[in-house]
SETORBA-685525 format. One record per residue: residue in three letters; y, z, x of N, C-alpha, C in turn. Coordinates in steps of 0.05 Angstrom, whole numbers. Each point is the difference from the previous one (the first is absolute). Layout:
<site residuo="ALA" n_v="Y" n_w="Z" n_u="X" ca_v="Y" ca_w="Z" ca_u="X" c_v="Y" c_w="Z" c_u="X"/>
...
end
This chain:
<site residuo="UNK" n_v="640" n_w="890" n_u="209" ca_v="-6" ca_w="-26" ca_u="-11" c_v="-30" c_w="-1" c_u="-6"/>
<site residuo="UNK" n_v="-9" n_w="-5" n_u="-30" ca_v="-25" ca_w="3" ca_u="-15" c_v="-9" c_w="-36" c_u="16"/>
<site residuo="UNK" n_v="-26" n_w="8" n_u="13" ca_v="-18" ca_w="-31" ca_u="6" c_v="-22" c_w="-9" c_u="-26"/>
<site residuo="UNK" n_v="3" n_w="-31" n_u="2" ca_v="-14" ca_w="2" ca_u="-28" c_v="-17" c_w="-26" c_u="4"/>
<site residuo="UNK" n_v="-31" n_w="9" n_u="3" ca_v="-21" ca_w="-12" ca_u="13" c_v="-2" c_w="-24" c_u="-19"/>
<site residuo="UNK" n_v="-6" n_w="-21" n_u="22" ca_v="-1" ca_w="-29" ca_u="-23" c_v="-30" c_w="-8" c_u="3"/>
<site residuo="UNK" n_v="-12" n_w="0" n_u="-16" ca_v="-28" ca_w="-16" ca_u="-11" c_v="-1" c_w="-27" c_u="22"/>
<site residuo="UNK" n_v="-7" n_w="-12" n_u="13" ca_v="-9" ca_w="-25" ca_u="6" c_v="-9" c_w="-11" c_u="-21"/>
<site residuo="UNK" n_v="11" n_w="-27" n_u="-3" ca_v="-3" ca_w="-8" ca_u="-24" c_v="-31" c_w="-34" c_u="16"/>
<site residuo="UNK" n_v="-20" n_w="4" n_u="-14" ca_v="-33" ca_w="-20" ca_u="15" c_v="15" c_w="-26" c_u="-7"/>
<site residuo="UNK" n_v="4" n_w="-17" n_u="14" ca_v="0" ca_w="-22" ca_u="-2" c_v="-16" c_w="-26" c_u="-11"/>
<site residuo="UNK" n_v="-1" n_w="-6" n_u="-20" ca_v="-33" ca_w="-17" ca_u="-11" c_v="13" c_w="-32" c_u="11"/>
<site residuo="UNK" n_v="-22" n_w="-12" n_u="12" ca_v="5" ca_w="-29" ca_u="-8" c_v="-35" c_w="-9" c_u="-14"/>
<site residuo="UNK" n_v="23" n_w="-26" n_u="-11" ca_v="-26" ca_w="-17" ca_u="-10" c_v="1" c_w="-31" c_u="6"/>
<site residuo="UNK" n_v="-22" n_w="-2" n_u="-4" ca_v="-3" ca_w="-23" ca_u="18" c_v="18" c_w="-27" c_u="-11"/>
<site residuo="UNK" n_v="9" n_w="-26" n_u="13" ca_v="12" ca_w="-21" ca_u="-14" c_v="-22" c_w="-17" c_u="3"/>
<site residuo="UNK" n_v="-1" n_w="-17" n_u="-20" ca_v="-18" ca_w="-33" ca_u="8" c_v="15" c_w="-23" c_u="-15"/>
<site residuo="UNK" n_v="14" n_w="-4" n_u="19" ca_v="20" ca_w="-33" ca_u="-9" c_v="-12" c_w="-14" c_u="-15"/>
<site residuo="UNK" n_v="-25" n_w="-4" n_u="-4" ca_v="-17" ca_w="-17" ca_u="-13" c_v="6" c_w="7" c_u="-31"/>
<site residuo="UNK" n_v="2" n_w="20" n_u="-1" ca_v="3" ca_w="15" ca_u="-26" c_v="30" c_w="-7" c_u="-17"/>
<site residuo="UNK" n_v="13" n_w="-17" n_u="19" ca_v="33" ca_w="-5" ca_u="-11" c_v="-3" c_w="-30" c_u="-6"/>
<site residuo="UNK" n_v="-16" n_w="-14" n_u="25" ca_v="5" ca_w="-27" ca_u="-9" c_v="-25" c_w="-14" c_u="-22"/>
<site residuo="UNK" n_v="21" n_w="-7" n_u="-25" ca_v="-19" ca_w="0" ca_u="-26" c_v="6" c_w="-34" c_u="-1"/>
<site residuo="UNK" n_v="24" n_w="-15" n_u="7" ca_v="0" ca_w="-23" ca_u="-11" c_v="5" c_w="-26" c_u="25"/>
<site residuo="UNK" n_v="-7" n_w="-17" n_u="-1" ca_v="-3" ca_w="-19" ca_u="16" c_v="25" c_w="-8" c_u="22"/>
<site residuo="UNK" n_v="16" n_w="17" n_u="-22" ca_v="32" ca_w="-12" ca_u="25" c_v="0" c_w="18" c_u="17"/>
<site residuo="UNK" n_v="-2" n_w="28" n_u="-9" ca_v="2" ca_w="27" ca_u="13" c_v="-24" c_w="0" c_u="24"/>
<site residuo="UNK" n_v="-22" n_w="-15" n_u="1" ca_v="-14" ca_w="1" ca_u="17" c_v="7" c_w="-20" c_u="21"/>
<site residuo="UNK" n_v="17" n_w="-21" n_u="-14" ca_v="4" ca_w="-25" ca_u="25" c_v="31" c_w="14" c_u="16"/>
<site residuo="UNK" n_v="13" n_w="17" n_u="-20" ca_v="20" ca_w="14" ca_u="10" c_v="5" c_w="17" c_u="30"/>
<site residuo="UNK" n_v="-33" n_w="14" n_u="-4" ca_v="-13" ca_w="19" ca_u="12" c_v="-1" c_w="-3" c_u="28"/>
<site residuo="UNK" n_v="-20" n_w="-29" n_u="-5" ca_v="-20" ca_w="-20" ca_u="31" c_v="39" c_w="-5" c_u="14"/>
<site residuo="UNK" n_v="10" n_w="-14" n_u="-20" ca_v="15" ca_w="-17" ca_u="17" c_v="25" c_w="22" c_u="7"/>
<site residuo="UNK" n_v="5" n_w="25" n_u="-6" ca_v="15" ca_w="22" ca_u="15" c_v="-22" c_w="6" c_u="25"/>
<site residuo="UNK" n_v="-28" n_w="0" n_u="-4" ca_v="-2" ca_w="5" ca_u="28" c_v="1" c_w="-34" c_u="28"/>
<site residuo="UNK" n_v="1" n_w="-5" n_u="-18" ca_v="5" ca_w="-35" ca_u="15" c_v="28" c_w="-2" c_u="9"/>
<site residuo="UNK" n_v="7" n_w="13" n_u="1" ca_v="41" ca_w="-11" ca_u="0" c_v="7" c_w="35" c_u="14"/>
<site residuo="UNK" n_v="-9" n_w="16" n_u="2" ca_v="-3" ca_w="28" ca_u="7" c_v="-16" c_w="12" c_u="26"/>
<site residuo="UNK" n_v="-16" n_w="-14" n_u="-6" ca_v="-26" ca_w="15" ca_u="32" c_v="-8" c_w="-34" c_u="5"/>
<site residuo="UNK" n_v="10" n_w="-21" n_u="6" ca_v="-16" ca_w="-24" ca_u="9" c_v="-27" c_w="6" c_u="16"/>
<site residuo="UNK" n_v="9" n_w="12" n_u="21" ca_v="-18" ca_w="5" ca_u="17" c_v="-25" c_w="19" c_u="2"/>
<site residuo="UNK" n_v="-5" n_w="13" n_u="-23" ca_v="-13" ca_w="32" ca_u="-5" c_v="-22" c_w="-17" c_u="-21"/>
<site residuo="UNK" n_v="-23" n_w="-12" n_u="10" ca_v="-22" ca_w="-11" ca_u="-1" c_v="-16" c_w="18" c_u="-13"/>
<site residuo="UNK" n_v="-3" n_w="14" n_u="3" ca_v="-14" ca_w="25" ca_u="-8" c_v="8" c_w="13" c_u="-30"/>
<site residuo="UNK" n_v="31" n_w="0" n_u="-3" ca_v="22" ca_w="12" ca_u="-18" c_v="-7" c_w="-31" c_u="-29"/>
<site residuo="UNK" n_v="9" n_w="-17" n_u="17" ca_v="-7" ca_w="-26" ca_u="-24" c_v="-25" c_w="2" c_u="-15"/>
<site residuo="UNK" n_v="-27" n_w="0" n_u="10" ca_v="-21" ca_w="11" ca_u="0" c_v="0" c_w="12" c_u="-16"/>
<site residuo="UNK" n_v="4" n_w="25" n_u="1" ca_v="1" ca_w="41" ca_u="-13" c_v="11" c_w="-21" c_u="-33"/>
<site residuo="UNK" n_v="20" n_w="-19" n_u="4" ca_v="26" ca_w="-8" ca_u="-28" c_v="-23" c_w="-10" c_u="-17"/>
<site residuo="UNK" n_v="-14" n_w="-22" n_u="23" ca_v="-20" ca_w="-13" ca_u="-24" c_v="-23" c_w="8" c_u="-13"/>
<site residuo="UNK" n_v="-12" n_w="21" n_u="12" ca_v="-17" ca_w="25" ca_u="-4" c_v="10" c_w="11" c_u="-19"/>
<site residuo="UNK" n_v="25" n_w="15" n_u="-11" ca_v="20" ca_w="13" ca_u="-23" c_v="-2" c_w="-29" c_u="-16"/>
<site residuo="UNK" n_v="9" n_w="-18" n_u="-7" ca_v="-3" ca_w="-18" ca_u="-12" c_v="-26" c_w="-3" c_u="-16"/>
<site residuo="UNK" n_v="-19" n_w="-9" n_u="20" ca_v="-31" ca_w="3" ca_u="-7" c_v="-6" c_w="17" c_u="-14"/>
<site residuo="UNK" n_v="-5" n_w="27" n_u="0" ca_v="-1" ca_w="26" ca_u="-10" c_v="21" c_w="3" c_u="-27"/>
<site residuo="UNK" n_v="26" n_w="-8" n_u="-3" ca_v="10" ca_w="-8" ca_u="-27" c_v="-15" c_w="-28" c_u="-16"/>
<site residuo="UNK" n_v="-11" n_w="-13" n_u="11" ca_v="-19" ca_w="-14" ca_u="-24" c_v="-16" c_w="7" c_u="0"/>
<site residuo="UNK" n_v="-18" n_w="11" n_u="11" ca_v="-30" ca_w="2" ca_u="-5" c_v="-8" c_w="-9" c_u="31"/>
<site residuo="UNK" n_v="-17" n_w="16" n_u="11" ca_v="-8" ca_w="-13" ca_u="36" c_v="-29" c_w="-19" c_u="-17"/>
<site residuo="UNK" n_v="-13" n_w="12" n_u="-11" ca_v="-28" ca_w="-11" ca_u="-5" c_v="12" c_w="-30" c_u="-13"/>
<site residuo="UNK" n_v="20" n_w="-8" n_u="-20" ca_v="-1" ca_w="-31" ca_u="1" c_v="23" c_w="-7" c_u="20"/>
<site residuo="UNK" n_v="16" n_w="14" n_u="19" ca_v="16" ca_w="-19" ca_u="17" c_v="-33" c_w="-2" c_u="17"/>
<site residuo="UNK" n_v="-14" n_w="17" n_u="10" ca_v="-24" ca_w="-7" ca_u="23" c_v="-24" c_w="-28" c_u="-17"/>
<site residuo="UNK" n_v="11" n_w="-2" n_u="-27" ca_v="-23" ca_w="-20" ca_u="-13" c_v="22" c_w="-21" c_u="4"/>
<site residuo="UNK" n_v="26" n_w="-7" n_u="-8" ca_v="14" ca_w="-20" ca_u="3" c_v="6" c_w="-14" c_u="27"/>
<site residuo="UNK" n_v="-10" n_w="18" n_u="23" ca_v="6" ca_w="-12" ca_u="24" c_v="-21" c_w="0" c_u="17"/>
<site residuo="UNK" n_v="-23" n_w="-11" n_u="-16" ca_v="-27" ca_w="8" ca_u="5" c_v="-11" c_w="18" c_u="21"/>
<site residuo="UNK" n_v="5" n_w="22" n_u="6" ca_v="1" ca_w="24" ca_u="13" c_v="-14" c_w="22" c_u="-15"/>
<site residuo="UNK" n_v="-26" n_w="8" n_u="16" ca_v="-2" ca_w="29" ca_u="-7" c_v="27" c_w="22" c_u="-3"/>
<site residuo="UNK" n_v="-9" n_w="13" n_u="-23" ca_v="17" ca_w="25" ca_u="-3" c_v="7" c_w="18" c_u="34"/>
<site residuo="UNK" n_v="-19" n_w="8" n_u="7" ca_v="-6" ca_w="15" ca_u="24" c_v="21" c_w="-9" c_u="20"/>
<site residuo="UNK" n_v="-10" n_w="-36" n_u="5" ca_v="21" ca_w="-11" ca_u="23" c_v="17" c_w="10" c_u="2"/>
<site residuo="UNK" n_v="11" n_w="-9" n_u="-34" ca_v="35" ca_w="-3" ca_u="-11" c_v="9" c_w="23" c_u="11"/>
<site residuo="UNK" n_v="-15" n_w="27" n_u="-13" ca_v="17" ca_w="27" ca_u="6" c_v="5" c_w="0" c_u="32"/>
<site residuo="UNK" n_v="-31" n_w="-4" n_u="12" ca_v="4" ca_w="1" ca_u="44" c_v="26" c_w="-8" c_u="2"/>
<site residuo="UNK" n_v="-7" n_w="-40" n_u="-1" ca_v="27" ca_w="-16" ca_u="-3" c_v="27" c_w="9" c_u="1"/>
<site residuo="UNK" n_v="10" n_w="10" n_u="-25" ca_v="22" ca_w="11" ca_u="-6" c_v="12" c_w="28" c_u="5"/>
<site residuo="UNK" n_v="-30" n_w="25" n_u="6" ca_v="12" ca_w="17" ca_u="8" c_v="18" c_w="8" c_u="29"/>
<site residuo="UNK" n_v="5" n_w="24" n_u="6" ca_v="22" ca_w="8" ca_u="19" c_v="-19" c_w="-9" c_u="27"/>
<site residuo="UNK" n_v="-17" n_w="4" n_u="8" ca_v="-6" ca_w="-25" ca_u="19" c_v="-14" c_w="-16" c_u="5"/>
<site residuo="UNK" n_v="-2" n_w="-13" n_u="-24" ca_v="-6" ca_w="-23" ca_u="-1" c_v="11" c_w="-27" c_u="10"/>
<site residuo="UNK" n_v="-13" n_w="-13" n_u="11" ca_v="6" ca_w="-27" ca_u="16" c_v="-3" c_w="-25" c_u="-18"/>
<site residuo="UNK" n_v="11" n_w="-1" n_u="-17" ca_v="-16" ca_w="-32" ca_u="-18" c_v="9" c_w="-25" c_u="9"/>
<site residuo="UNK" n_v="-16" n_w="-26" n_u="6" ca_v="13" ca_w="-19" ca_u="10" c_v="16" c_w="-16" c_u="-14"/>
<site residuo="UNK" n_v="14" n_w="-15" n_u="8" ca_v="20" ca_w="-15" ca_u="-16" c_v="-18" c_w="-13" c_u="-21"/>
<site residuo="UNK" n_v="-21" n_w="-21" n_u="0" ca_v="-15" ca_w="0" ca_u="-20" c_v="-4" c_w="21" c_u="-27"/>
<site residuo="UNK" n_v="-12" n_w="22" n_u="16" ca_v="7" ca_w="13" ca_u="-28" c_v="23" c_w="10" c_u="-12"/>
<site residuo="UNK" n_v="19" n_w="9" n_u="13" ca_v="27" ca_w="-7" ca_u="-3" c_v="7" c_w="-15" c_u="-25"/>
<site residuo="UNK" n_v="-8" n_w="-24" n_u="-4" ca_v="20" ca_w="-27" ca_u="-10" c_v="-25" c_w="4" c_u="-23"/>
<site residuo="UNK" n_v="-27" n_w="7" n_u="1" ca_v="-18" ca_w="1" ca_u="-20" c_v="18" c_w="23" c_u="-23"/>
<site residuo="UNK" n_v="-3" n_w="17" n_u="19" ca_v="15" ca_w="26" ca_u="-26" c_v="25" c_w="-6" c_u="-15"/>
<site residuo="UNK" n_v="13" n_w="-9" n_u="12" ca_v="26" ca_w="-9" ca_u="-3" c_v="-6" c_w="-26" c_u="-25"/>
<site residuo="UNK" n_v="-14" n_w="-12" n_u="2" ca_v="-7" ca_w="-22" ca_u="-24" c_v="-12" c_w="16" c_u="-20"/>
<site residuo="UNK" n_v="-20" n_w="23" n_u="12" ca_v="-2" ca_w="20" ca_u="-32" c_v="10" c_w="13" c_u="-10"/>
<site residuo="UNK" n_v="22" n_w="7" n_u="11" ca_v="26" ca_w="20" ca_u="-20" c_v="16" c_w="-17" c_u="-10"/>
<site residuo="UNK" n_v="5" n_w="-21" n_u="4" ca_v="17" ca_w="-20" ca_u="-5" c_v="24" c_w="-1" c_u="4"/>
<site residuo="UNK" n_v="1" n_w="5" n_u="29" ca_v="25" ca_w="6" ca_u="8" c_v="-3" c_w="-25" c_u="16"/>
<site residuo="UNK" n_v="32" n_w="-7" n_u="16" ca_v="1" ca_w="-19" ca_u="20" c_v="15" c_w="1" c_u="28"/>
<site residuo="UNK" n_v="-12" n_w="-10" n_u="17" ca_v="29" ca_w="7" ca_u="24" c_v="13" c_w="-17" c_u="2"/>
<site residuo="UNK" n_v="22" n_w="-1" n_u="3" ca_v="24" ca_w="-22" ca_u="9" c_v="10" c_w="-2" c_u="28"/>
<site residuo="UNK" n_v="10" n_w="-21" n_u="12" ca_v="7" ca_w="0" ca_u="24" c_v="40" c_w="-13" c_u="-9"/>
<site residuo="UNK" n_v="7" n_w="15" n_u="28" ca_v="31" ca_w="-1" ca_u="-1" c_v="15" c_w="-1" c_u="23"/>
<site residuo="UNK" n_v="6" n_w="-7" n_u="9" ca_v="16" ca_w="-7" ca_u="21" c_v="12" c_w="35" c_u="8"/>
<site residuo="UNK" n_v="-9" n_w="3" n_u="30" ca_v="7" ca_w="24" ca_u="10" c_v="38" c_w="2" c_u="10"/>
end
């Protein structure tokens, strides 16, 4: 019986950035509110959503619309970042998104 050597075939990845998908206003409220109804509790994860959001419009005018340095915004919103509910509800009025409340 002839053995017949196999190549390893390199594995490539490349990188994703969700930001890069959500282009239109519903798809971004789509986005927030799958992680709202999905991870309630993942503070951090909500965060990371509105950070991808941000970064699909432009960070430099969501940080001018929610009168926020650029810099904050990215701290703010990145992976561990702590932002307080204040800024929270600031960003959230500059993407023009909204939260709703619903009976659990």
């Amino acid at each position: 019986m002839a053995r017949v050597a196999l190549k390893a075939k390199e594995t490539k990845t490349i990188s994703f950035d969700i930001s890069a998908q959500l282009r239109t206003p519903e798809e971004m409220a789509a986005y927030l509110d799958a992680w709202l109804v999905e991870s309630p509790d993942d503070a951090v994860g909500i965060a990371r959503a509105l950070g991808d959001i941000a970064r699909a419009k432009g960070m430099t005018q969501v940080a001018r619309d929610a009168g926020l340095s650029r810099e904050s915004l990215y701290k703010a919103l990145g992976e561990n970042g702590n932002p307080s509910f204040a800024t929270i509800l600031k960003v959230v009025r500059a993407l023009g998104v909204k939260f709703h409340a619903a009976p659990a």
